[in-house]
N, C-alpha and C positions, 0 to 999 in steps of 0.2 A: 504494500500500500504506500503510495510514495505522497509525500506532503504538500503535494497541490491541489487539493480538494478542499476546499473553504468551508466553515461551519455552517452558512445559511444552506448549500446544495446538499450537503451530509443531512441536514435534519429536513428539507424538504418544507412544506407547509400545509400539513395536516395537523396542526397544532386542536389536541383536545382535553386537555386539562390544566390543573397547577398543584402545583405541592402545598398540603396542608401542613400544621404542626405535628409536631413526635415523629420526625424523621429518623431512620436510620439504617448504618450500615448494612439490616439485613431486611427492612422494612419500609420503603416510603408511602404515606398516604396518599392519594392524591383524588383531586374532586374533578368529576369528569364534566365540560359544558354540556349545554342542554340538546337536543336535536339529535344531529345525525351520530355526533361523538357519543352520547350517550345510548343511542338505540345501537351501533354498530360495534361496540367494544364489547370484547371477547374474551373469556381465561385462557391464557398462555400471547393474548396479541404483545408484540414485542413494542416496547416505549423506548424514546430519549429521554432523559431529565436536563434539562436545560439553565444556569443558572446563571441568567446575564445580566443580572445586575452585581456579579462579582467577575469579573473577565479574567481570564486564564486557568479557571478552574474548569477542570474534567467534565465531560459530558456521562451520565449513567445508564448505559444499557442493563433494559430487566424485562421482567417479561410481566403483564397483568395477571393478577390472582383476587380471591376474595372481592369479587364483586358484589355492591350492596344497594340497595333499589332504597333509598329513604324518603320520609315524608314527614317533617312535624307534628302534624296533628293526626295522624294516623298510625299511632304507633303502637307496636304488640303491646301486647297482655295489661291495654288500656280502655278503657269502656268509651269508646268514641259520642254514642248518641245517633248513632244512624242505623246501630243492627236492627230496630225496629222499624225503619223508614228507609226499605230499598231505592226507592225512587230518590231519596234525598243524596247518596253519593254521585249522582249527575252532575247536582248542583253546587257542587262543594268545589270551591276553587283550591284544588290540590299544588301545592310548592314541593312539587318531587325534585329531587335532586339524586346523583349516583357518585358516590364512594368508591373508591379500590386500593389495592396496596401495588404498588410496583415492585417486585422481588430485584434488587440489583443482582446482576449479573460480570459488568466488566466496567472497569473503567476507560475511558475513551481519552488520550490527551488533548489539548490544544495547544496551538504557541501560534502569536504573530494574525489569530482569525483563521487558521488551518486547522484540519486532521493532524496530529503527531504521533499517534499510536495508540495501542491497546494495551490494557493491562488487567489480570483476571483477578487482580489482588485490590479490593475497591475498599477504599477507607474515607474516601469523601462525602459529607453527608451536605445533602442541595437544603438551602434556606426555604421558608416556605413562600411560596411567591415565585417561584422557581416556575418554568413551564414547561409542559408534559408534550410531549410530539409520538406518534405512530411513526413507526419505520415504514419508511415508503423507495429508497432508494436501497433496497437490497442486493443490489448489486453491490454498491461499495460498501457495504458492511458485510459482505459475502469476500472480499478483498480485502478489508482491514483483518478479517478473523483467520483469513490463512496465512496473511505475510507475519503473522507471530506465532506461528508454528515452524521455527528454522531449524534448521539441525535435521532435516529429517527429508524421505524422499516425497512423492505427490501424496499428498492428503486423500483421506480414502472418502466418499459420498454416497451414504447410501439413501438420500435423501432432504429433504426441505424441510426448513420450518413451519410446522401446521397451519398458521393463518398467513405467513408470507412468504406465500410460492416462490420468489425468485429470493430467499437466504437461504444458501445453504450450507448447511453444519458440516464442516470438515471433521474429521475424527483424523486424530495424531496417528500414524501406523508404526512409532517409537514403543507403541505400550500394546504393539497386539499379542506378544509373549508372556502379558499380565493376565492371561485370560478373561475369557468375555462369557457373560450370562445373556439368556434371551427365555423370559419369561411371558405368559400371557395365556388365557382361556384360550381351549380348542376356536377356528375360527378368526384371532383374531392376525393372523397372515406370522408366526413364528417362521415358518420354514421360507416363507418369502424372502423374510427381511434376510435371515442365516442366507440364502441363494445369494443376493445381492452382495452383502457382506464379503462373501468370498469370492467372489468375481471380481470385486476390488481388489482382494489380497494376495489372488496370484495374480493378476494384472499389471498392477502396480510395486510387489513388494516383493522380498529375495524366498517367501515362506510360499512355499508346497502347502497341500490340504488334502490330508484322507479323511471322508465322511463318510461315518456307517449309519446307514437308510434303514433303518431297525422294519420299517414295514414295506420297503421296497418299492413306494409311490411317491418318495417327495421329493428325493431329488432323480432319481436315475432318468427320467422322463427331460430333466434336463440336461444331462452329460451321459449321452447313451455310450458316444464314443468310447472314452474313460472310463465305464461302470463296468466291474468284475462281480459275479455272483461270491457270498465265502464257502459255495462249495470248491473255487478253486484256491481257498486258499488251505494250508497245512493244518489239521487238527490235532492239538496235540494232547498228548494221553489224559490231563485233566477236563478238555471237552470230549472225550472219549466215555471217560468215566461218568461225567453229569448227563451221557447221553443213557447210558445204560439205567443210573439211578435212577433216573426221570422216569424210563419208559417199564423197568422193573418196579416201579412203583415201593422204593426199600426208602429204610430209616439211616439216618447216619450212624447206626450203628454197621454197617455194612460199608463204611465209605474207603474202607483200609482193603477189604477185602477187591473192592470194584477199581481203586487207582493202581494195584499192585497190577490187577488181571491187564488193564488199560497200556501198564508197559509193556507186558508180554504180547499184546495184540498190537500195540502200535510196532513193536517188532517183527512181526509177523504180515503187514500192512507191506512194510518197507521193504522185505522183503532178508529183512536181517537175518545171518547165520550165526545159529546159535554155537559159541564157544564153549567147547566143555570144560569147565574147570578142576583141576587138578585136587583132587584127592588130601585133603592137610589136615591137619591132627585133630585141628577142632573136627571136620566134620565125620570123626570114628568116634569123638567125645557126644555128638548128636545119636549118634547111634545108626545103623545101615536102614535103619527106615527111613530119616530122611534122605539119606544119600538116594535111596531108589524113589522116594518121593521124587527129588529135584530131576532123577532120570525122567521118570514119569510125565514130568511137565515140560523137558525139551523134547520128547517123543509127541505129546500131545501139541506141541509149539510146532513141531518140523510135520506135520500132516499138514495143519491148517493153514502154514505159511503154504506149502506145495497148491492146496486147493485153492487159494486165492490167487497166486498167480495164475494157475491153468483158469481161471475164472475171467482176470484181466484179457487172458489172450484170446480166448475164446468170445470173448465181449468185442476185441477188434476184427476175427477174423471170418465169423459167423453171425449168422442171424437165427441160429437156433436158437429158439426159445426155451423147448422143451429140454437139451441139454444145460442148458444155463441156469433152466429153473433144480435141475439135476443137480447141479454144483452148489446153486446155495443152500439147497437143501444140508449137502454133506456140510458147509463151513461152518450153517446153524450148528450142526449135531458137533463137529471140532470145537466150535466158538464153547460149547455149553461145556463141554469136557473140561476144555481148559480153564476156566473158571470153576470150576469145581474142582480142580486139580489145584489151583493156585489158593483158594481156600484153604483146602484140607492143610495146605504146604506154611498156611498162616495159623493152625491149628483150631479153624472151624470145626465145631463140633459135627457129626456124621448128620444131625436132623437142621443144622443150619447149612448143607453142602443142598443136602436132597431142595432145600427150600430154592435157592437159587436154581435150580435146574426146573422145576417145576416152574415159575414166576418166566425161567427162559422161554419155556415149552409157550406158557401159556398167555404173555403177554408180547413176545416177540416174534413174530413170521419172518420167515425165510427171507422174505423179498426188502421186507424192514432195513436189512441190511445194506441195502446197497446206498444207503446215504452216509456211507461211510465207504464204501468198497470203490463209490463211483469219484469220488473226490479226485479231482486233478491233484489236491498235493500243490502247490506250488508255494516253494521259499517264502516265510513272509518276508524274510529282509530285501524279496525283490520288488515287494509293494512301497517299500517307501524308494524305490528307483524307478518304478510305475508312476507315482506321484510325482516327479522332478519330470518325467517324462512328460506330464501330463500338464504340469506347469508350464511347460516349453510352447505348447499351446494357449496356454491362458485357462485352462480348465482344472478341476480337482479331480481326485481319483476318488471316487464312489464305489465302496462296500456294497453289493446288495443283501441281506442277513435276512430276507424274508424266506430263503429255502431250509435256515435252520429248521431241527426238527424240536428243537426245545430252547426253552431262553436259557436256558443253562449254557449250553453250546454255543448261543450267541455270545453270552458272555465269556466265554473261555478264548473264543478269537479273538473279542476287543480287548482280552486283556494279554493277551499273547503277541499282537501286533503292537501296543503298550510297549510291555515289556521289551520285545522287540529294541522299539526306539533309546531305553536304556542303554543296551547292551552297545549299541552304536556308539553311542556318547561317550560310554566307558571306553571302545576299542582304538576310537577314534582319539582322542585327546591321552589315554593312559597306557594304551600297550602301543602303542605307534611309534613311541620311541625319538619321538618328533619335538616333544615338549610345546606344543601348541596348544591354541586355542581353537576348535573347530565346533561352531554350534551345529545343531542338525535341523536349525529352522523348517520345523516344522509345525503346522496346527492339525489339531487332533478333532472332529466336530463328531459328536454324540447329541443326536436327538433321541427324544424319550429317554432321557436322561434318570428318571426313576428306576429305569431299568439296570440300569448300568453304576450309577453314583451312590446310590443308598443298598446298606447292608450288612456292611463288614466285611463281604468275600473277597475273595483274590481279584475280581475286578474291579470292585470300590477302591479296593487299596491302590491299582496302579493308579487308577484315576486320578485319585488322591493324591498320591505321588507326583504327577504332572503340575497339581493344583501347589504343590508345596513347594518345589523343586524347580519344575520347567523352564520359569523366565532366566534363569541365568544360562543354559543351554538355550536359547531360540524355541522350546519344546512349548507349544502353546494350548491351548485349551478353548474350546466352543460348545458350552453345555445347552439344551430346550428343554424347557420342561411345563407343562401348563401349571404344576406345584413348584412349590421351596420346602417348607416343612413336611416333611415324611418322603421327598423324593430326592432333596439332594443333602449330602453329608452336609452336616455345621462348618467341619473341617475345609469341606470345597469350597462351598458358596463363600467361606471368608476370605479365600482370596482370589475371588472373581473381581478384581479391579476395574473394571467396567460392564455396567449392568442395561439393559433392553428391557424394561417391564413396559405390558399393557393393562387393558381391564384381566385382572387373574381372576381365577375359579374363584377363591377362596378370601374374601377380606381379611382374614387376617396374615392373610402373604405380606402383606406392605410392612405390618409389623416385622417380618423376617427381614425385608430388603433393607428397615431402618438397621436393622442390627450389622452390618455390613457396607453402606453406602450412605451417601451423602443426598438425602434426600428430602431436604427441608421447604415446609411449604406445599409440599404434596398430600393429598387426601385420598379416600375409596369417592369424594364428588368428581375429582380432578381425572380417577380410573376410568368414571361413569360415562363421561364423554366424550373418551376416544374411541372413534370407528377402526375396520378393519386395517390393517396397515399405520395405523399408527403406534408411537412408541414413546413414551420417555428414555430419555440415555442420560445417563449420569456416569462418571465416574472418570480414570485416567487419559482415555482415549478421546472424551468430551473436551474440547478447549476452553469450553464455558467453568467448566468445575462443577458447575449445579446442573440440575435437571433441566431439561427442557424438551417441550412436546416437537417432532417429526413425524413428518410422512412419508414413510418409505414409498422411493417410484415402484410404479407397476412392475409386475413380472409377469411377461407374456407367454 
């Protein structure tokens, strides 16, 4: 914003009020004129505070709030004299007049009758008498608010100011590694704004975007190019095991028995040969039962490894059904062995072995299997090379997780692709041998966040981890949830440094978002009135520092 824009062209001439007494830094009153200013003024319309009969003091950008309709002689919870003579409020010469508070927002310099700059640190309070103006040149206030965003590459857009279409609110892209919340009731456009959001951020910024589409309609529809089912991605032996728990319908008392069987199938999956190991004193101190045990279950391991590949290949090089259906038949009756074998080998009692094979019999068909048998498999660390590829285009790489067969499973990917990004960070900066600093900028975008954030389990935790850790590796965070309480950890949402609420399910979400963010001045009235696509944003990424209402543009 450069300092040839004069103060009368900055504030235009839609002048519609004045500053009343009890001003302050985080409240100015102001009395709005009669007419058009008073029927046309809006919560959240954006004001100048104008204070010219002190010259060189700062102009107040804030936005209207607390709008109040008053009248002297008409006032509450006072016995007027007309409840009994409808006709007689016709006649009654009313002295209406309208109230509001302006919420300061920035300070505005001046020097010389110019523009000199912005500043979001506002300690100036306007005398009363002061005059109120409606922003009407938003262009140049759309220009004052980006040239004090330096330091940083193009400011990201994902939208306009609610009632003044041509300002729009840059967001810093310095703070998109402090991760970002986007709350709001089914309805009112979360998965929009999240689309928008990150079309900015590989667009414009050095960060990748893996997004997992928990139901597989919200975003793949728009990145079909980019979009991989996670059947192709690698399952690993803990979504193995939540698949089996799930669909056996077992208690955690069984959960040792099911992740042990989990590695010996994921071994058998891969096609892994079993090593025999050598014979050592402890296992003559076990005694030759379990040694013929442990035979027992690489005989039972080395069948079903056999029938799954002849399964694999037989799936490439025929269309027989009925031998196919042949094959899984056997792998079912391997599969069941061998977890019954790997029981017994955990010291399952003989009527907790039969249990599991009976539960196999009777809650898993043959065919069940192939949503694990048919998996591509592929590297997740080649997903976050997927995403950079996909960046190179301007687009993000999209999970589709609606083919899981249980949320269990869904969550064992997202937290395994997580995880994943760890082990990079580690590899990359600590075994490299390089003594560098290498972040893996990347953002992680979890909608239906309930799913995934809240619970305690190993995928809460990496999340978690991201949420605690991330911004110092580039590792970023993009949570949706139409909840806060009961669907995302304490631990997360505290430090989601920039937050997206709309109208939410539940009024007492606001209370959560106070406990976290800088959101003063805002109400469940303030929620009440925003439509589809719009949003408050408040928080790091905000230049403003406070709240204020947007409209995210369409998504077509």
């Amino acid at each position: 914003m450069t300092n040839n824009v004069t103060i009368s062209d900055f504030l235009g001439n839609d002048l519609i009020g004045f500053v009343l007494s009890d001003a302050s830094v985080t409240a100015i009153p102001i009395s709005i004129f009669a007419g058009q200013p008073a029927t046309s003024i809006r919560t959240e319309t954006l004001a100048l505070v104008h204070d010219e009969e002190h010259p060189g003091t700062p102009i107040i950008l804030g936005v209207v709030r607390w709008i109040r309709r008053l009248e002297p002689y008409l006032r509450p919870r006072v016995k007027v004299g007309v409840e009994e003579y409808p006709d007689a409020i016709d006649r009654i010469e009313k002295l209406t007049y309208t109230n509001v508070y302006v919420i300061p927002i920035a300070e505005i310099a001046t020097q010389d009758n110019r523009i000199a700059g912005i500043s979001w640190n506002v300690t100036y309070v306007p005398f009363p008498g002061s005059k109120v103006y409606r922003v009407r040149r938003g262009d140049l206030l759309t220009s004052l608010i980006a040239s004090s965003l330096t330091g940083m590459q193009s400011p990201l857009v994902v939208g306009t100011h609610k009632y003044s279409g041509d300002v729009e609110v840059p967001l810093d892209s310095r703070y998109i590694q402090y991760h970002i919340g986007i709350f709001g009731a089914t309805g009112m456009g979360k998965s929009r704004l999240a689309k928008v959001l990150i079309d900015e951020i590989v667009q414009k910024t050095e960060f990748s975007v893996i997004i997992f589409d928990h139901t597989g309609m919200d975003y793949t529809v728009f990145y079909p190019d980019t979009t991989i089912t996670s059947l192709e991605v690698d399952l690993g032996p803990s979504g193995i095991a939540d698949f089996f728990m799930e669909t056996l319908r077992l208690s955690d008392y069984y959960s040792t028995y099911l992740e042990c069987f989990s590695i010996e199938l994921k071994k058998c999956m891969e096609g892994q040969e079993e090593k025999p190991e050598p014979v050592n004193i402890e296992s003559y101190r076990k005694g030759l039962s379990q040694v013929h045990r442990d035979a027992h279950i690489g005989q039972s391991a080395t069948k079903l490894r056999e029938f799954i590949q002849k399964y694999k290949k037989e799936l490439k090089s025929t269309v027989d059904t009925e031998g196919r259906s042949k094959l899984l038949n056997d792998i079912h009756a391997n599969m069941t062995e061998l977890l019954k074998r790997v029981a017994s080998k955990l010291g399952a009692r003989p009527e907790t072995v039969e249990n599991l094979a009976w539960r196999m019999s009777y809650f898993i068909k043959p065919e069940d299997l192939e949503i694990m048998l048919l998996r591509r498999e592929r590297p997740i660390g080649a997903l976050f090379d997927l995403a950079r590829d996909a960046k190179r285009q301007g687009k993000p790489l999209v999970i589709d997780l609606s083919f899981e067969y249980t949320l269990e499973m869904k969550k064992a990917i997202v937290g395994d692709i997580i995880d994943y990004g760890w082990k990079w960070i580690y590899r990359e900066n600590f075994l490299s041998g390089k003594h560098r600093y290498v972040p893996i900028n990347t953002v992680i975008v979890i909608d239906e966040a309930q799913n995934y954030a809240w619970g305690g389990d190993y995928c809460e935790g990496q999340v978690e981890k991201i949420a605690r850790e991330g911004r110092k590796w580039g590792y970023g965070l993009i949570v949706l949830s139409q909840r806060l309480a009961g669907s995302v950890d304490p631990d997360i949402r505290a430090n989601l440094n920039t937050v997206f609420f709309s109208r939410l399910s539940q009024t007492t979400d606001l209370k959560e978002i106070r406990e976290f963010a800088d959101i003063a001045g805002i109400d469940e009235s303030d929620l009440a009135q925003l439509m589809p696509r719009e949003f408050y944003v408040a928080g790091l990424m905000s230049p403003l520092r406070k709240p204020i209402a947007i409209r995210v543009r369409e998504v077509k």
